[in-house]
C-alpha positions in Angstrom: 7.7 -7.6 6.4 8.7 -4.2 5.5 12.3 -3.4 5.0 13.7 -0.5 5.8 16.1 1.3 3.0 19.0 2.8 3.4 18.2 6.2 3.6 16.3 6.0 5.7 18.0 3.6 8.0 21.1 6.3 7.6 18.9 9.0 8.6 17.5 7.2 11.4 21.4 6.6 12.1 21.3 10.1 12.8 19.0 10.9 14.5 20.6 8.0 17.3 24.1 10.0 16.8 22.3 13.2 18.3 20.4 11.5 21.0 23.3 9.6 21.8 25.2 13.2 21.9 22.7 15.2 23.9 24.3 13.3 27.0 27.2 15.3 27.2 25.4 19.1 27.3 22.5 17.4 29.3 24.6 16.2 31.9 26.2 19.9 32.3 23.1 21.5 32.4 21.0 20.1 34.6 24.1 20.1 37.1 22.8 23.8 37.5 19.3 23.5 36.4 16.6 21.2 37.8 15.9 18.1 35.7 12.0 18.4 35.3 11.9 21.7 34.6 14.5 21.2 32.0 12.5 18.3 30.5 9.3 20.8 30.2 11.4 23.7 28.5 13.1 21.1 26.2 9.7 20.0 24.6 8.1 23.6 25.1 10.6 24.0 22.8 10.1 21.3 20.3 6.5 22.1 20.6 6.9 25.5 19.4 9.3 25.0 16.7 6.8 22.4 15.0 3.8 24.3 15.8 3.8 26.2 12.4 4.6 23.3 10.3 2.2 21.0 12.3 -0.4 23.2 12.1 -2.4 22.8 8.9 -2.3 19.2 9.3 -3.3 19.2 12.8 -6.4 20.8 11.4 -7.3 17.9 9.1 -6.1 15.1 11.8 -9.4 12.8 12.7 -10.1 12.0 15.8 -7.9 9.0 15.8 -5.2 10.5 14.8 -5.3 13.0 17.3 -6.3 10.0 20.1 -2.9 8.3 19.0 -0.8 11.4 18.8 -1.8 12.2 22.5 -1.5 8.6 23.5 2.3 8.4 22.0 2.9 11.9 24.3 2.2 10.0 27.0 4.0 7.1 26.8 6.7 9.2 25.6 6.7 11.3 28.9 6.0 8.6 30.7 9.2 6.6 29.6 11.3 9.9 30.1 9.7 10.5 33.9 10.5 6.9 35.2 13.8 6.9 33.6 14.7 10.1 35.3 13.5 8.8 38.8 15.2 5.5 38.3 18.4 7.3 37.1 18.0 9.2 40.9 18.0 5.9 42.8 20.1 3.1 40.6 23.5 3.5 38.9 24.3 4.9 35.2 25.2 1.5 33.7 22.3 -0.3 35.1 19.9 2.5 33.6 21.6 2.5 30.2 21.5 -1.3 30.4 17.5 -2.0 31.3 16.6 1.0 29.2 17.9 -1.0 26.3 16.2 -3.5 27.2 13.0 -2.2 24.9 15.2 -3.7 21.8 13.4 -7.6 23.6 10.8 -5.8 24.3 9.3 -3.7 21.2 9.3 -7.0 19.0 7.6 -9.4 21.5 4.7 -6.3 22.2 4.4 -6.2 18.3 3.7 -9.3 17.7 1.3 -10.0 20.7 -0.8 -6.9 20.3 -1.0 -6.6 16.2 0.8 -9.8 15.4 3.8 -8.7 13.5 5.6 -11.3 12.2 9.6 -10.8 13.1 12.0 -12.5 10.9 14.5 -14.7 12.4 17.6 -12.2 11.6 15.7 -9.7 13.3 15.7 -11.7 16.7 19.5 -12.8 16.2 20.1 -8.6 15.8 18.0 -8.5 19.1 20.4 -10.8 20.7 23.4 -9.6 19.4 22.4 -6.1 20.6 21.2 -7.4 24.5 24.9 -8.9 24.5 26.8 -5.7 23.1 24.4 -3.6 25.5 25.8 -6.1 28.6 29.6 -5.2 27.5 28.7 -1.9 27.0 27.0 -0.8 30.3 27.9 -4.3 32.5 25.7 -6.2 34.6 22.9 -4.4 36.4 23.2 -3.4 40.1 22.2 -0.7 42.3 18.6 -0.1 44.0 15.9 -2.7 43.0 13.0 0.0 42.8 14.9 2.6 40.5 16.0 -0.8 38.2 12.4 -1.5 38.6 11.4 2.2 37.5 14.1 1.7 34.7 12.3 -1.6 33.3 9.0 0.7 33.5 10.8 3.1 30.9 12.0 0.6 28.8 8.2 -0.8 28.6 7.0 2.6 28.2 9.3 3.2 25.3 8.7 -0.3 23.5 5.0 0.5 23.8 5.9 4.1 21.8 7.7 2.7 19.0 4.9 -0.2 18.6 2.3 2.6 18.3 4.2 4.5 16.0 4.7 1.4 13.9 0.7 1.2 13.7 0.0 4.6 13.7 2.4 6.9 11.7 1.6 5.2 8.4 -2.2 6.4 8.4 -1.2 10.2 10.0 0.9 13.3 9.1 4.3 12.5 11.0 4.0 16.5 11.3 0.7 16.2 13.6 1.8 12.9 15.6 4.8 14.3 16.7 3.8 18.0 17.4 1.5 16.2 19.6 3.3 13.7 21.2 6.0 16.8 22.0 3.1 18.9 23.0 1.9 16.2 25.6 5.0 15.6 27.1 5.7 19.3 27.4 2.6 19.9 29.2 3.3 16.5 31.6 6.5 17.8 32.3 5.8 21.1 33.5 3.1 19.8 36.1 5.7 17.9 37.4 8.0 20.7 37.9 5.4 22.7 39.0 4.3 20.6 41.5 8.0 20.2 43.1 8.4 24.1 42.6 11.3 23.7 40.6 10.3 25.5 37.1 12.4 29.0 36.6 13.5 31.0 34.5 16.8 29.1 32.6 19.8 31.1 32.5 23.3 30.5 31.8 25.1 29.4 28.0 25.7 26.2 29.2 21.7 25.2 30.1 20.4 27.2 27.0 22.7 25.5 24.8 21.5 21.9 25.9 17.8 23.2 25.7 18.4 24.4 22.1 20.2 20.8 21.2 17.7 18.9 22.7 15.0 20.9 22.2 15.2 21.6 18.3 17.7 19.1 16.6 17.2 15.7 19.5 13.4 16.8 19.9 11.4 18.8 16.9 13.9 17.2 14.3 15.2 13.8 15.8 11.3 12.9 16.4 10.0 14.0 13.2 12.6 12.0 11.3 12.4 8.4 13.9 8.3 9.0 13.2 8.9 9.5 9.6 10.9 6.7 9.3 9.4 4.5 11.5 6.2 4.6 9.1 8.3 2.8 6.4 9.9 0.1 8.6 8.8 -2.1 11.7 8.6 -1.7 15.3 11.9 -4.6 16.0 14.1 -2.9 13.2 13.6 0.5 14.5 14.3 -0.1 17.7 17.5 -2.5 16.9 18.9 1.1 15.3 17.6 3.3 18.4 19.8 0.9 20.6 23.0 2.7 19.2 22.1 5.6 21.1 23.8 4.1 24.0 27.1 4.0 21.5 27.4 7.0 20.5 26.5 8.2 24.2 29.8 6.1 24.6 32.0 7.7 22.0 31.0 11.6 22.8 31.9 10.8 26.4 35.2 9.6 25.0 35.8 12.4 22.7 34.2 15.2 24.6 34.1 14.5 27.9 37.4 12.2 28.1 36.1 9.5 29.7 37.7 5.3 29.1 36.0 2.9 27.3 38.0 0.4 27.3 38.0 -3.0 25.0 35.0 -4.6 26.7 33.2 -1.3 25.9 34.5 -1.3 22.5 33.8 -4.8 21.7 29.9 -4.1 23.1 29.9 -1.2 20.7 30.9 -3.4 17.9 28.7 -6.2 18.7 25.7 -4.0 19.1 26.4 -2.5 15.6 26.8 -5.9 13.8 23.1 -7.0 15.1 21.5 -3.9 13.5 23.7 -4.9 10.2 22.4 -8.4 10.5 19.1 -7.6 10.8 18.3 -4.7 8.8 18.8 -6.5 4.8 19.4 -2.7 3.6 22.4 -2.7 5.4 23.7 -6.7 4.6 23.1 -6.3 1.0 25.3 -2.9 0.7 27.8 -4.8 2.3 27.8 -8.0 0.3 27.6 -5.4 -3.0 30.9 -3.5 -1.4 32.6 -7.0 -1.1 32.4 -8.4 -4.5 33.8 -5.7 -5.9 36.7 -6.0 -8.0 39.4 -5.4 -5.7 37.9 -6.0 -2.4 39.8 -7.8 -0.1 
């Protein structure tokens, strides 16, 4: 199994911290903006700012590579759309709960589909992360069809991280995610098309979430997870993208002044020791750290 260095692991850390951010300007903006046509700006975007890196390797993709980049767009979007119109019908904690949910579901799709073996810390991270997720958001409620839509995201999203565990070792993480960003973009704006919501954006408040989102959550934050997710396996990467939820926690503490409280706290915690458990880059800095002199 391949293990996943520090580094990289910190960088995917990252990336998680700026998702997990991107709740607090997202919320404010799409109070004023319409949500699908916000999602089709955001990865117009991204799409554009990775177009003139992406392009020379675009050119010299195969056909594969470009099948797989497109296919990743779409489950990408798709995982977006029915977490959207799940958000719309169920409540916030039972949507951050299921969608979390791909951390049980990534490893079990790996292994049927290309038979990826997952080491036994790796499902003990899974269901340490499950439990702090369950502190963390609480026990789902709220409408059975938009929990339902919720689960459909979460499957969506464990099926995107399983092909980008198979696919972004053979192709330019440039090309696969310029793709995947351009397919969602284009996904997106049909949508908002069709319900006649796509405008012009105006306002600080909705550009600034489109910039985040658009070139440091989208063009960057992608390019890194595929990137990184070319050196690791599907389980491990998606242990580490459950801390979005986390930090989506701490910024509305910090910026938003919302109350955690210890159950929340503890989730946060318990989440965070899976992924150390799990991932051996992490265990072994920490054993290293505690034998040295002076460590308590």
């Amino acid at each position: 199994m391949v293990r996943l260095r520090l580094p990289p692991m910190f960088a995917l850390v990252c990336v998680t911290a700026i998702w997990g951010y991107t709740f607090v300007p997202v919320q404010e903006a799409i109070a004023v903006y319409p949500l699908f046509a916000f999602l089709a700006v955001r990865f117009g975007i991204s799409t554009i700012v990775l177009a003139p890196f992406a392009w020379r390797s675009l050119g010299v993709l195969p056909r594969r590579g470009l099948v797989a980049g497109a296919g990743a767009g779409v489950l990408l979007a798709a995982a977006y759309g029915l977490q959207t119109a799940g958000l719309e019908l169920t409540t916030v904690t039972s949507t951050g709960f299921i969608t979390g949910l791909y951390v049980v579901l990534t490893p079990v799709i790996a292994l049927v589909l290309f038979r990826t073996p997952v080491a036994a810390a790796a499902w003990a991270g899974v269901a340490l992360a499950v439990t702090g997720l369950l502190l963390l958001s609480g026990v789902p409620g709220g409408s059975a069809l938009g929990n339902a839509l919720v689960l459909g995201n979460a499957v969506a999203q464990s099926f995107q991280i399983v092909a980008m565990e198979r696919f972004a070792p053979r192709y330019d993480a440039r090309a696969l995610t310029f793709l995947q960003m351009g397919v969602s973009c284009v996904g997106f704006t049909v949508i908002a098309l069709a319900r006649g919501e796509l405008t012009v954006p105006h306002g600080g408040t909705v550009w600034f979430a489109l910039v985040v989102t658009g070139v440091f959550a989208g063009a960057l934050g992608y390019l890194v997870a595929t990137w990184v997710q070319s050196r690791t396996t599907a389980a491990r990467a998606a242990l580490v993208f459950t801390l979005e939820a986390p930090f989506a926690a701490l910024f509305g503490v910090l910026l938003l002044s919302e109350r955690l409280g210890f159950v929340g706290w503890l989730g946060c915690g318990v989440m965070l020791a899976g992924i150390v458990l799990a991932e051996p880059a992490a265990a072994a800095t920490l054993r290293r750290l505690a034998r040295r002199p002076g460590a308590a």
